[in-house]
N, C-alpha and C positions, 0 to 999 in steps of 0.2 A: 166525699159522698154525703151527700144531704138524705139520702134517705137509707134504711128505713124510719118514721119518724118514733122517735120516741116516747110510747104513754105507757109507763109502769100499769102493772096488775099487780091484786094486793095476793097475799100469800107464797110470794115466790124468793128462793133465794137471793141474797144481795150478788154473790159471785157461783160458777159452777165451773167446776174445773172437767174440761174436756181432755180426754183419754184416746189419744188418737190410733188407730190402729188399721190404716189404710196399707205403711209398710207390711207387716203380715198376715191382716186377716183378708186384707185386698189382694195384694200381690201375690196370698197364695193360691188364688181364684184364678191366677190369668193359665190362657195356655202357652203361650211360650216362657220360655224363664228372661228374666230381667237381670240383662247386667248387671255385675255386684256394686260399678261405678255408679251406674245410673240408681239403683237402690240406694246409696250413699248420699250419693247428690239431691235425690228428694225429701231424705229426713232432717238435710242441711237447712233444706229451701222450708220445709214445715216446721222446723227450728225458731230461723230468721221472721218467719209469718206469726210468731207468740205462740205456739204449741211446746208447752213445758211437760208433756205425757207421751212419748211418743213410741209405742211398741215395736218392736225395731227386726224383730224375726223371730223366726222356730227352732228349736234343739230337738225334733222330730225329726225320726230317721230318715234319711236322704230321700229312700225306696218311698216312704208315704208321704212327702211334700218334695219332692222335687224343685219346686221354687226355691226353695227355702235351702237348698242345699250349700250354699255359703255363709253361710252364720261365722263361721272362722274367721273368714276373710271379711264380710264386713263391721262388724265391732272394732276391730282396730279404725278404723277409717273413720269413727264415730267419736274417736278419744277426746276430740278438742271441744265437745259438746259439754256444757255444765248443764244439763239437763234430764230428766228420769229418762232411761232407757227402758223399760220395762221388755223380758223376752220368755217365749212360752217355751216349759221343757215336761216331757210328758212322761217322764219317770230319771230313777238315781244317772243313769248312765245321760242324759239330757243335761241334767244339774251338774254333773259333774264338767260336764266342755262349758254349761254357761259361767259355773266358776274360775272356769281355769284363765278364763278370758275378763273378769272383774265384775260379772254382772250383780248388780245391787238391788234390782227387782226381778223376780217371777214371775211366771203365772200357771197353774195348773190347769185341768180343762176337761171339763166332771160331764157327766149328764143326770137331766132328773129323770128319764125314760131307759128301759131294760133296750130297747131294740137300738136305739141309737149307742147306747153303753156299748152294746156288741160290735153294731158295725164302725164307727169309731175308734174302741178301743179295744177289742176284741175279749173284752171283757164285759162282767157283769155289773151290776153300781159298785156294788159293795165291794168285789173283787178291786175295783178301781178306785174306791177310799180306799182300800188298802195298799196300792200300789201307792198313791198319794202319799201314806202318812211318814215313810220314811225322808219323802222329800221335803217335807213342810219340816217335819222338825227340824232337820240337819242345818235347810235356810235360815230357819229360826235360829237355829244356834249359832249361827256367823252370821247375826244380824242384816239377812237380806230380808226385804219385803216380801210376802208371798198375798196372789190374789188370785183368787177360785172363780174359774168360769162353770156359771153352770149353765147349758145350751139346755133347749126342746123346755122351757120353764113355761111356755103358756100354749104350747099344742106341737103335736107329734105327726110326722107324714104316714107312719107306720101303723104308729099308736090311737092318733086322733085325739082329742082335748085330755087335757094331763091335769088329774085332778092337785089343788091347791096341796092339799098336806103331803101328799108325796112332792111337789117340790121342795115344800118348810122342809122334809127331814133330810133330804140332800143336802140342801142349802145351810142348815143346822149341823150336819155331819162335819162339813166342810168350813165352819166356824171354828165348832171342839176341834179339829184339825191344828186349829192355828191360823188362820188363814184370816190377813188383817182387812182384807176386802174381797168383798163379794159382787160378782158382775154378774146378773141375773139376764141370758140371753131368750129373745124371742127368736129363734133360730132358724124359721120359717115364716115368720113375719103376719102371724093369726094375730096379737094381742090387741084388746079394746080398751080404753081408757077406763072402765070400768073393772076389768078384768084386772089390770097392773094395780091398781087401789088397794080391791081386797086381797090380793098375794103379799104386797107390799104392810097391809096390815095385819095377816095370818105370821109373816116373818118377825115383827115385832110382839105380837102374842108368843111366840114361840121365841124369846128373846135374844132375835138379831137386832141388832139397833140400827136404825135407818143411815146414821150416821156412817156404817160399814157395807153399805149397798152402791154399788153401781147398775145403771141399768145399756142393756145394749137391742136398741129394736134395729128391726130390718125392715123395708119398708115395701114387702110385696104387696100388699092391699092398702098403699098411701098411709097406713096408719104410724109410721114411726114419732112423726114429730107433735101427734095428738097425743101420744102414748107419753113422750118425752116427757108435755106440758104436763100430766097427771101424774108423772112419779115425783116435776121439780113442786108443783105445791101440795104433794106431801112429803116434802124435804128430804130430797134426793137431791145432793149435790156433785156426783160426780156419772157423768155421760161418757157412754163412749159414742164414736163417729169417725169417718173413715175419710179420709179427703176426696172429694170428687165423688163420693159413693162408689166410690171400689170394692169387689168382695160380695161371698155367698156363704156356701159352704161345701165343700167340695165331696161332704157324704150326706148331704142331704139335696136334691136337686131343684129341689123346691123352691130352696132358697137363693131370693133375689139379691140385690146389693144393702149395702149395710145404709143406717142412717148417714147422707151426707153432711158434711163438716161444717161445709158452708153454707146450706140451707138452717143448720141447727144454730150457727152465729148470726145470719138473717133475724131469726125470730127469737135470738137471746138479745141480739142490738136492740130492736124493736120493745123488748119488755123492760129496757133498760139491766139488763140483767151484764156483770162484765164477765168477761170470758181470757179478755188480755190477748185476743187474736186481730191480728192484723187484717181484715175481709178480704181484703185488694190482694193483700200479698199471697192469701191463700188461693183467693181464687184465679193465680195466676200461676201457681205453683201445680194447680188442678190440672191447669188449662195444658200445661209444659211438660206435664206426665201423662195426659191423654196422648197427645203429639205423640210422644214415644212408644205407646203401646197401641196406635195407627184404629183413635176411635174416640168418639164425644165423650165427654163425661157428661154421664145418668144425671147429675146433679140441676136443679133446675135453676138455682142462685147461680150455678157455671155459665149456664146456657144463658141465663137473663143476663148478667154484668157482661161478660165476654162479647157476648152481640151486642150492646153495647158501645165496646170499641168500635 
């Protein structure tokens, strides 16, 4: 593939390491549930395509993700992978199956907004750092990774625009926490490249180091991959993105699908920027996991290469 052509822009990282999390934050958007084979078989196939991040399921109770309800079963199936597995567990009794099973990263899964705190986790913020902090340490202390999602960071369906410093002090909380990375979620898909800038420099005033940010837009008002370009040159080196644009969120309705994977390697090839993902192979691994869940992927790097053939 001769295209996209390559002209570097100045300011931007040399490499960004992409955080894939189509297996659970996509897969737990669909409505039917997905064989635990076929779930296995695509983080094989996003493996194979250079995805060295790949989020692999939920330790959330059966009753509130449904999808998700074979985590048992698929980590074994994932063993011959040398790759981060990262998997989300939403309090002690979560962490405790993902350790029983080897898991070596985390992830927690915060809000900066009271109303989604509640319906999410039936709790308040604070109630839920405190749910948090026993699991952050304990991972801490068997030196597993831990990484803090924090959703609703740049506008609330409930709430409506969420001011900057109440997201710093979640986001802050959830540092002192422990917590070696930070995924700052647009969760309903409002942020303006303007908007991620100054959040992104209120977190460093308040000192989160850029170096320990991840960002995750959703793309309901086409804005994720403008949003992308303005967090990577203010040196944000690690993205998350979903393969095929899989994924919403399944308590907020608002929210559409996640940044796609392939459109985000489109325009990281393009800036010359490496990523170490195979295009072709992903976007063929898209194409292969649409097929099975009987519908196009959203993705429009899917839709262009694929037609294509």
């Amino acid at each position: 593939m001769t295209l996209p052509m390559v002209v570097p822009a100045d300011g931007l990282p040399p490499r960004v390491r992409i955080h894939e999390v189509g297996p659970r934050d996509g897969l737990q958007n669909e409505k039917t549930v997905v064989p635990t084979e076929v779930k296995a078989e695509f983080i094989h196939r996003l493996a194979a395509a250079g995805l060295t991040t790949i989020e692999a399921t939920s330790f959330v109770h059966p009753k509130w993700v449904p999808q998700l309800a074979d985590a048992e079963q698929l980590l074994p199936m994932l063993a011959d992978l040398d790759i981060e597995l990262p998997v989300l567990v939403p309090n002690e009794r979560g962490l405790d199956r993902a350790l029983a099973l080897g898991a070596r990263r985390i992830a927690v899964f915060g809000s900066a907004t009271e109303t989604f705190a509640s319906r999410n986790l039936n709790r308040t913020v604070d109630e839920s750092l405190a749910m948090f902090e026993p699991v952050v340490a304990r991972a801490r202390a068997d030196k597993v990774q831990v990484r803090g999602y924090l959703s609703m960071c740049f506008g609330d369906p409930w709430e409506g625009p969420v001011p900057i410093h109440q997201v710093v002090r979640v986001a802050k909380a959830l540092i002192d926490l422990g917590c070696d990375e930070l995924s700052l979620g647009d969760t309903i898909g409002v942020a303006t490249p303007g908007h991620v800038g100054a959040l992104l420099a209120a977190l460093n005033e308040a000192g989160v180091p850029t170096t320990a940010i991840g960002v995750h837009f959703h793309d309901t008002y086409g804005q994720a991959l403008a949003n992308t370009l303005a967090a990577l040159q203010y040196g944000v080196t690690t993205v998350d993105a979903s393969a095929g644009g899989l994924g919403g969120c399944p308590y907020a309705k608002s929210a559409t699908g996640n940044l796609a994977t392939e459109d985000l390697v489109w325009m990281l090839q393009g800036l010359g920027v490496e990523t170490g993902v195979d295009l072709g192979l992903l976007t063929a691994t898209s194409v292969w996991m649409a097929e099975r869940l009987g519908r196009p992927s959203p993705s429009r790097t899917v839709r262009a290469l694929s037609h294509k053939e």
